[in-house]
C-alpha positions in Angstrom: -53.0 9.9 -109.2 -55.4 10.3 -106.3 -52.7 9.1 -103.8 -50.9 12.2 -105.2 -53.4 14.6 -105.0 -53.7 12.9 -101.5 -50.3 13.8 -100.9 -49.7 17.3 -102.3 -52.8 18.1 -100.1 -51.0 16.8 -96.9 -47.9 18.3 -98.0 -49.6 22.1 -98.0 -51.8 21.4 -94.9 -48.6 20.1 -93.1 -47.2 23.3 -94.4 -49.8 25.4 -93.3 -49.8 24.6 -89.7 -45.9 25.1 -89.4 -46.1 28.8 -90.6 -49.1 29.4 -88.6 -47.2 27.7 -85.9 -44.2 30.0 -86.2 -46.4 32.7 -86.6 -48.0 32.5 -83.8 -44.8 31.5 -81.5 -43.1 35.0 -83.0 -46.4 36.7 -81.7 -46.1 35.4 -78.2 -42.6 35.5 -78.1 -43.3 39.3 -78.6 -45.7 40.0 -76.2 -43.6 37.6 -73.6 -40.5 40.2 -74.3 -42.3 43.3 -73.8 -44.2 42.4 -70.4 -40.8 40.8 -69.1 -39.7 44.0 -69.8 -42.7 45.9 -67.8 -41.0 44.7 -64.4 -43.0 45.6 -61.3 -41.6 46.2 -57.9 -42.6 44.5 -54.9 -42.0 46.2 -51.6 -41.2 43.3 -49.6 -38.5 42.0 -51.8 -35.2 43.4 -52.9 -34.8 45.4 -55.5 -33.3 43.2 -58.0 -36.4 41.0 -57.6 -39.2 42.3 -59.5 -42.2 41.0 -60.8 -43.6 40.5 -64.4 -46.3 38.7 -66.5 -43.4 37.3 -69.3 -44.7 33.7 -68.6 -48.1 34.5 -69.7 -47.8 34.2 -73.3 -45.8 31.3 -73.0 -48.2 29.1 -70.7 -50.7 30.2 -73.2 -48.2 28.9 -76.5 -47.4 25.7 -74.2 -51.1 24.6 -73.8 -51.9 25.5 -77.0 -48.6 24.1 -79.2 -46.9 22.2 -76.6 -43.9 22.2 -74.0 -41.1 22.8 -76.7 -42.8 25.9 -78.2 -43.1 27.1 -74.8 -39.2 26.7 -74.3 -39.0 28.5 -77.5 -41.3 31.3 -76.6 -38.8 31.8 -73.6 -36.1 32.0 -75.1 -36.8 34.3 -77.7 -39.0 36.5 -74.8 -35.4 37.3 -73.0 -33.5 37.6 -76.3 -36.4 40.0 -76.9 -35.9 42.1 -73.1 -32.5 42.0 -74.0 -33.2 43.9 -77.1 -35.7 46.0 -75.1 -34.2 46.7 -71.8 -30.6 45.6 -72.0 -29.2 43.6 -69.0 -28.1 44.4 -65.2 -27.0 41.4 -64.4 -24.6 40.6 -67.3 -26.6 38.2 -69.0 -26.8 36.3 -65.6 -30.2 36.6 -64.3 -31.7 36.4 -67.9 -30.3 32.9 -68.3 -31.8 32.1 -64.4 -34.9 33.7 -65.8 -34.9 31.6 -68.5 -34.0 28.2 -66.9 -36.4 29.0 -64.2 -39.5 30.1 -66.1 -39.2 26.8 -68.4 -39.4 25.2 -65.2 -42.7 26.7 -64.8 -44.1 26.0 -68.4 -43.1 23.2 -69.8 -44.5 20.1 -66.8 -48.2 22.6 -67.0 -47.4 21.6 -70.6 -46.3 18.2 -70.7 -49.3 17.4 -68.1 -52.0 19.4 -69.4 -50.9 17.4 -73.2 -51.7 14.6 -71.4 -55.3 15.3 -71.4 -56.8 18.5 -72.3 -59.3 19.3 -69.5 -59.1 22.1 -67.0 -58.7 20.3 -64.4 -55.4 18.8 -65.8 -54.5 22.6 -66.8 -54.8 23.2 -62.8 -52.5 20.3 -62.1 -50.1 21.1 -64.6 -49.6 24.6 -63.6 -49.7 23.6 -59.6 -47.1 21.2 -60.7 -45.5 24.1 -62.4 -45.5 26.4 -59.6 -44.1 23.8 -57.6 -41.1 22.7 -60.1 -40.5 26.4 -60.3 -40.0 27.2 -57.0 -37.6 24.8 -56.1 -35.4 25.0 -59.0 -35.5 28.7 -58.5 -34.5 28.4 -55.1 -31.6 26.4 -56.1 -30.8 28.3 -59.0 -30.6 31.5 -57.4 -28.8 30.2 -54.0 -26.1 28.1 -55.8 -25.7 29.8 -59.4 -27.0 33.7 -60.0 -26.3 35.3 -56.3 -23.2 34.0 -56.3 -22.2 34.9 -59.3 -24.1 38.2 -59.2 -21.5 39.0 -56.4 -18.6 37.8 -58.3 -19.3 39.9 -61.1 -20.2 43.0 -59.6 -17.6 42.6 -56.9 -19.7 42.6 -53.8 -19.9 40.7 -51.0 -22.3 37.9 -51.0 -23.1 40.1 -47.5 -24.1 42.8 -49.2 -26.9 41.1 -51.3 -28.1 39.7 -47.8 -28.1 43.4 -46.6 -30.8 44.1 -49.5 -32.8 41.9 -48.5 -32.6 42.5 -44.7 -33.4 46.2 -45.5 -36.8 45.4 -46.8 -37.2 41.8 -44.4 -35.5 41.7 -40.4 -36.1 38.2 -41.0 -33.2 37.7 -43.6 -30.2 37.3 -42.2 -28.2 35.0 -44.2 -28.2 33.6 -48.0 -31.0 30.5 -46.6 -33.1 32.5 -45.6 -32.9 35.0 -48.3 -33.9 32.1 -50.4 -36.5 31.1 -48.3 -37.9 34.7 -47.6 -37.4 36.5 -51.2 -36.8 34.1 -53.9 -39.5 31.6 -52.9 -42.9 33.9 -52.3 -41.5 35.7 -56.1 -41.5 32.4 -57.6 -45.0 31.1 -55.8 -46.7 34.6 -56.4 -45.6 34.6 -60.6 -46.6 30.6 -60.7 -50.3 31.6 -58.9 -50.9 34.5 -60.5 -49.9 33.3 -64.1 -51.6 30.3 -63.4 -55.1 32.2 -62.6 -54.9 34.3 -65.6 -53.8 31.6 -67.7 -57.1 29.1 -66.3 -59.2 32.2 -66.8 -58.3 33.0 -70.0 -56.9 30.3 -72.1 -60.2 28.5 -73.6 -60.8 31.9 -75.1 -58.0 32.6 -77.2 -57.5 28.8 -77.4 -59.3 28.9 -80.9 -56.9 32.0 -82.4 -53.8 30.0 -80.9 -55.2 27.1 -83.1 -56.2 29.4 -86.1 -59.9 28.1 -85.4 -60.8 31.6 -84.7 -64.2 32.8 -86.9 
């Protein structure tokens, strides 16, 4: 009888944490969607590359619940922009986004899992930036500029030309890489990384329903 009770009590706990789990993945999934969607402009880069804070819930779901609710919270944060915003690049850059930005969260994850200190959360997410970046770079030169050209019907020199106009420097698709995609992806890894070390042992306790 009392390995029952035992059990039923298990059962509801076990319960318990997956809807508060899912609950709280649907939350940052949310706010992940609608600050992907508040994309900011950054004068030295070409238009199509913008700036936004999207990875910020999901660092803060992948310390907190681990590195596959952090791929969940990205996948449902560019369904969500989708919703939102639409897409420009025919789904194209929104699947880069997404491959890129797990990238990003799930080694700070994996690592900071490891063992829960902040100095581990430091490695993780430098480990992060770094895994982000080149991935991104190769993403971007080998998969979504090329095929943002095919689909739109432009020359690859024409995407080379938007980044000349706002760098002299870029002159070809290397150095396009080297000059525009690479300071995006090391400025969203630093930044996200700061405000994630700064913030997460606050909200860690509402992320773990511990909050009083």
């Amino acid at each position: 009888m009392l390995n029952e009770e035992a059990i039923l009590k298990r059962e509801k706990h076990s319960t318990a944490v997956s809807v508060r789990k899912i609950a709280v993945i649907a939350v940052l999934s949310a706010m992940a969607g609608v600050l992907m969607s508040l994309e900011i402009p950054l004068p030295f880069l070409p238009p199509f590359y913008k700036f936004d804070f999207g990875d910020l819930p999901a660092m803060l779901g992948g310390f907190a619940l681990g590195p596959i609710s952090a791929v969940a919270i990205e996948a449902l944060k560019v369904f969500i922009k989708m919703l939102i915003k639409g897409s420009t690049t025919l789904g194209i850059g929104d699947l880069t986004n997404f491959l890129v930005c797990c990238a990003f969260v799930v080694p700070a994850a994996f690592i900071y899992r490891a063992n829960k200190n902040r100095k581990m959360a430091l490695v993780g997410m430098t480990v992060g930036t770094i895994v982000m970046t080149v991935i991104g770079d190769f993403l971007n030169a080998y998969v979504m500029l090329p095929f943002y050209a095919m689909a739109f019907h432009w020359p690859m020199d024409k995407l080379i030309a938007m980044g000349t106009a706002v760098n002299s420097h870029i002159t070809n698709l290397n150095s396009f890489v080297l000059l525009a995609t690479t300071p995006l992806n090391l400025i969203k890894g630093i930044v996200v990384s700061v405000i994630t070390f700064a913030l997460y042992k606050r909200v860690s306790p509402i992320l773990h329903g511990r909050a009083k």
